[in-house]
N, C-alpha and C positions, 0 to 999 in steps of 0.2 A: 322506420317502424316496421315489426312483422308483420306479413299480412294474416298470418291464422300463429294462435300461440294456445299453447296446453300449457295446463298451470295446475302443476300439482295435483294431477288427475289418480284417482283410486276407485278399482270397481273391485267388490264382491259377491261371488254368488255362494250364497250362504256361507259356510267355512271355507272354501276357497278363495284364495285373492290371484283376482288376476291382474289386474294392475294398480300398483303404489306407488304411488308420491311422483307419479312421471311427469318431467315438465320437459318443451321443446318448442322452440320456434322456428317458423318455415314463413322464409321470404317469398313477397310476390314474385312469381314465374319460375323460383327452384323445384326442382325435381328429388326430393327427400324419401327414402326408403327403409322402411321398419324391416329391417335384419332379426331373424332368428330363429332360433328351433322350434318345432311342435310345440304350443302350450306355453309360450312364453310372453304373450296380452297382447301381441302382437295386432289381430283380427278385433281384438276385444275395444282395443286401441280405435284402431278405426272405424268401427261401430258406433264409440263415441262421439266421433267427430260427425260421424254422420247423422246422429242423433237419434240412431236406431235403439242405442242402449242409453240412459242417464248415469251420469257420475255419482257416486256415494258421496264423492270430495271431490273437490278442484273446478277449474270454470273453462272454458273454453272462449275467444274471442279472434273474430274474422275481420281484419279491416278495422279496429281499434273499437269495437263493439261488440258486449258479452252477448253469449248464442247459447250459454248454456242451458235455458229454459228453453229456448226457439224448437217447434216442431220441426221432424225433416223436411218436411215439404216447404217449408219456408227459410231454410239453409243456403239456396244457392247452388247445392253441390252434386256434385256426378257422380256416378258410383257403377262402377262394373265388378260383379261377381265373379267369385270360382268356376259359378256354373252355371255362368252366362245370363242365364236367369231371361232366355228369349220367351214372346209369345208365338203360339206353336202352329197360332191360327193368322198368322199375320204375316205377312211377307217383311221382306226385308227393311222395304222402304217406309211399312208401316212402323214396324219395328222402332225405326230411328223417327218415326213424326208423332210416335207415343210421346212422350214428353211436352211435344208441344202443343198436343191437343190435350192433354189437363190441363196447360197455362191458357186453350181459348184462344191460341194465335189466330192472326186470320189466314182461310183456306190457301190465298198466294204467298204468302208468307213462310208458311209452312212447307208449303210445294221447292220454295226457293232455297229454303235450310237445308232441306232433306236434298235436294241436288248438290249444294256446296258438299254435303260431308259424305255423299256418296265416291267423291271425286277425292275427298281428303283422307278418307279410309280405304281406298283403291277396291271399292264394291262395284266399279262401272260396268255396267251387263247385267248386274245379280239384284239388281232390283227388286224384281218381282218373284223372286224364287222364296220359298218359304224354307224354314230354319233346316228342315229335315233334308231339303234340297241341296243344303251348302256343307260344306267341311268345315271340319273343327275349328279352324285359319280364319275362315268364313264368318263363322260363330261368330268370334271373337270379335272382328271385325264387327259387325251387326253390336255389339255388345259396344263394344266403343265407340262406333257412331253414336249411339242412343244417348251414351252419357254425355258426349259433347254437344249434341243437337241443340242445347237449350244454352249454350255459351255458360258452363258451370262456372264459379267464386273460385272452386277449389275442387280438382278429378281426386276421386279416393280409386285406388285400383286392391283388389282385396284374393293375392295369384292370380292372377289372371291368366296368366298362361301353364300353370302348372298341369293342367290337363289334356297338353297338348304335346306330340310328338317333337325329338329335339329338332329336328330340321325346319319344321316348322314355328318351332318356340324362338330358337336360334335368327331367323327372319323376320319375327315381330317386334324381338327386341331392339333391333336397329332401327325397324318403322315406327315405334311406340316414343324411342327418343327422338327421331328425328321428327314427328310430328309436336311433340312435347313441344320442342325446341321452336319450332316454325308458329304455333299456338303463342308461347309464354304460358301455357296456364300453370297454376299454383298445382301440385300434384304430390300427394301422399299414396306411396306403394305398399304395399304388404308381400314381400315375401321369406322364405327361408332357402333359396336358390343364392349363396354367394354370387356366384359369374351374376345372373341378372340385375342383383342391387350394385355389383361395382361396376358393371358396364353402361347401366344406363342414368346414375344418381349423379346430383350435384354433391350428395351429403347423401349418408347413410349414418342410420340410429340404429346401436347395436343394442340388443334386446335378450333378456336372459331375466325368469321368473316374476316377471311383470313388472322389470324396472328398465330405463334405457341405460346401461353398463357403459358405453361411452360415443359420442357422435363425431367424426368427422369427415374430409373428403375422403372418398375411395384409395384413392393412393397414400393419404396419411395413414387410415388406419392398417391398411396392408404394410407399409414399408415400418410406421412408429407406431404398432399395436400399444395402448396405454395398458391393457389391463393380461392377464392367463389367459383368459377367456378370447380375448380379442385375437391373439394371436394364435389359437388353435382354432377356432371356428372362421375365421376368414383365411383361406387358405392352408396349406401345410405348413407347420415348422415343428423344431425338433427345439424342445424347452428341456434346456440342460443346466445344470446344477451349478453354479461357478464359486469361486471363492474370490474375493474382493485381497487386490495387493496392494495396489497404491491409491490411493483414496485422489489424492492430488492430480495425478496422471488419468486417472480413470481408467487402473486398469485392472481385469480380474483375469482369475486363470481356469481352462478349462482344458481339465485332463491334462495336467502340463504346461499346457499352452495358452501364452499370456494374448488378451484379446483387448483392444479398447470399446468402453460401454459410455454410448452418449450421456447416463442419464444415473447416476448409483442407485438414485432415489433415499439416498441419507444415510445409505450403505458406510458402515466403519471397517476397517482393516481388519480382514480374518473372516468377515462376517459372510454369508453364504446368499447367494441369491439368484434365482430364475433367471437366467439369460435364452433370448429366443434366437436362433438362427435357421432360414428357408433355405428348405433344401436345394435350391437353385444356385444358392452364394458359394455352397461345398464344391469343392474340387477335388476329383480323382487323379490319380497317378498311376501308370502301370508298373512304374520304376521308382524306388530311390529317389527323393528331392536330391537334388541339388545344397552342397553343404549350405548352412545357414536357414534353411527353409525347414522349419520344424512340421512337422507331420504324424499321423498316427498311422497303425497298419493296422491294415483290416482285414476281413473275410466279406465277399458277398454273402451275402444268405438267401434272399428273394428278389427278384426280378419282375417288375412287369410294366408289359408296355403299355402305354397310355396314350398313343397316338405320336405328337409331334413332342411327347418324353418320354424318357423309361425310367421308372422310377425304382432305385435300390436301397434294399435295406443292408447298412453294412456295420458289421458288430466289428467293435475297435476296444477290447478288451472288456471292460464292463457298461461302454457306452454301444447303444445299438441308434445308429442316424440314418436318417430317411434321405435321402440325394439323391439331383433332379439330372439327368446326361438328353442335351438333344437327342434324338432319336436319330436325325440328320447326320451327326458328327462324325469327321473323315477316320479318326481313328476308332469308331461304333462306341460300344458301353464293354462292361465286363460283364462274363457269364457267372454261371452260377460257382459259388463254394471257390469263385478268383478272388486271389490277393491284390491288395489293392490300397495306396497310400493316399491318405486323406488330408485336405489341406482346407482348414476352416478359414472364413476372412476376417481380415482384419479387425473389423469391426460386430459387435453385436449390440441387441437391445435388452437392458434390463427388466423386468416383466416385474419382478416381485422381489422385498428382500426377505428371505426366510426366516421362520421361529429361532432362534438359536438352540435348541435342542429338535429335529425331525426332518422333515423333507425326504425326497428321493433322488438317487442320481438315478442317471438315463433322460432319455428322450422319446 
């Protein structure tokens, strides 16, 4: 059984919908992250869970019992803010024993939680420093002790670190899963930061106009995007136009070149269809393939490094693709306005099959 299940959830405010018909289930102790852009119910999402906002429609149930009525303060659940949402008058340690002085713990009780999570949030020293005393890292910290203090049902985290520097963002999120992890707790994420829902999720809900567009693990949706969407918002890829030749074989042709598609999606012969391929699977040539190795020539156009890639755009007659070159690599990249012979892989993913009259080529 789920441990927390959304069931056809819909909220509007006034003529705005921010979310319809969203259902999803989150097992006890996975780590599930609502994926998506600005304004996509994401936040709104988890507000209901946390029972800040009530559903127009749908029910909510924690542990095989509905919560959709239940007050928040009788939910069970954790909740860290965008914006920490510390008290200003309270040191650190008060901070994280807030919680359990509205449940009435007793004073040793209390003293003994707030030492465990001081040590499990790595605050040891900072105790007694008050918020304005501590860094943003800090913060946050304080912010997530507080919510685990009370041993929540289910941590809702609502960005949490979006406020914060990448090096320090970058740090949390290793600490935030590895604590996850060491916990078990049930935990619903909210971001629109790819890298952080694929780095630290069991599952990720990809999320677009208040509906969840498609769910799976990190590496599924990355490697087999189900939907357009999926495949251009988590990561880069270059969604190019193909024409369907052998239905039986699975194979379509792009710009010439015949590619195998795991999936037609119902695709018939001739018929034209979204194929996705990342720019990581392209391969450049400085030279001429090798007879038998089909290719395209191209032009650089732009250049720019990305750290441990560089990423180029290379126009290949009416097709313009994005390719990923280590930055590392003993023969480097090409520079600008270089020729450059292009070798797509074997294989690609069908995304969509198109109208039979529209579409666009390119990427």
């Amino acid at each position: 059984m789920a441990h927390l299940v959304l069931e056809n959830l819909s909220k509007r405010f006034g003529a705005t919908v921010a979310v319809e018909g969203l259902s999803l289930e989150v097992g006890r102790g996975e780590f599930v992250s609502l994926l998506g852009p600005s304004g996509c119910g994401k936040t709104t999402t988890l507000r209901l869970v946390a029972g800040l906002l009530a559903p127009d429609e749908g029910e909510i149930w924690l542990e095989g019992r509905r919560i959709t009525p239940v007050p928040a303060s009788a939910r069970g659940m954790g909740m860290v803010f965008q914006s920490w949402a510390l008290f200003p008058n309270m040191t650190a340690a008060q901070n994280i024993a807030f919680p359990l002085r509205v449940r009435r713990q007793p004073p040793r009780r209390i003293a003994s939680r707030v030492a465990e999570v001081v040590v499990l949030v790595g605050l040891e020293g900072l105790e007694d420093r008050y918020p304005h005393e501590l860094s943003g890292g800090q913060q946050q910290r304080v912010g997530l002790g507080r919510a685990l203090a009370a041993e929540p049902r289910v941590l809702l985290l609502d960005e949490p670190l979006s406020a914060l520097d990448a090096p320090v963002r970058r740090g949390l999120v290793v600490e935030l899963r590895r604590l996850q992890q060491q916990l078990a707790t049930t935990t619903l994420y909210v971001t629109h930061d790819q890298e952080e829902a694929l780095s630290m999720s069991d599952r990720v809900a990809l999320m677009a106009q208040g509906r969840i567009v498609e769910v799976g693990t990190p590496e599924r949706l990355y490697r087999e995007p189900a939907s357009p969407f999926g495949a251009i918002f988590i990561g880069a890829t270059n969604a190019l136009v193909a024409e369907v030749r052998d239905p039986d074989r699975a194979l379509v042709a792009v710009a010439g070149l015949t590619l195998h598609a795991a999936d037609l999606k119902g695709a018939r012969a001739g018929q034209r269809v979204r194929v996705s391929v990342r720019p990581e699977q392209i391969r450049l040539l400085g030279t001429p393939p090798a007879e038998g190795n089909a290719a395209l020539r191209g032009r650089v156009l732009v250049r720019t490094f990305m750290g441990a890639i560089t990423r180029l755009e290379v126009e290949c007659g009416d097709l313009r693709l994005r390719v990923d070159v280590p930055s590392g690599a003993p023969e480097g990249s090409p520079g600008m306005q270089q020729e450059v012979w292009v070798l797509l892989p074997d294989r690609c993913r069908v995304l969509e099959v198109l109208p039979e009259e529209g579409g666009r080529r390119g990427g």
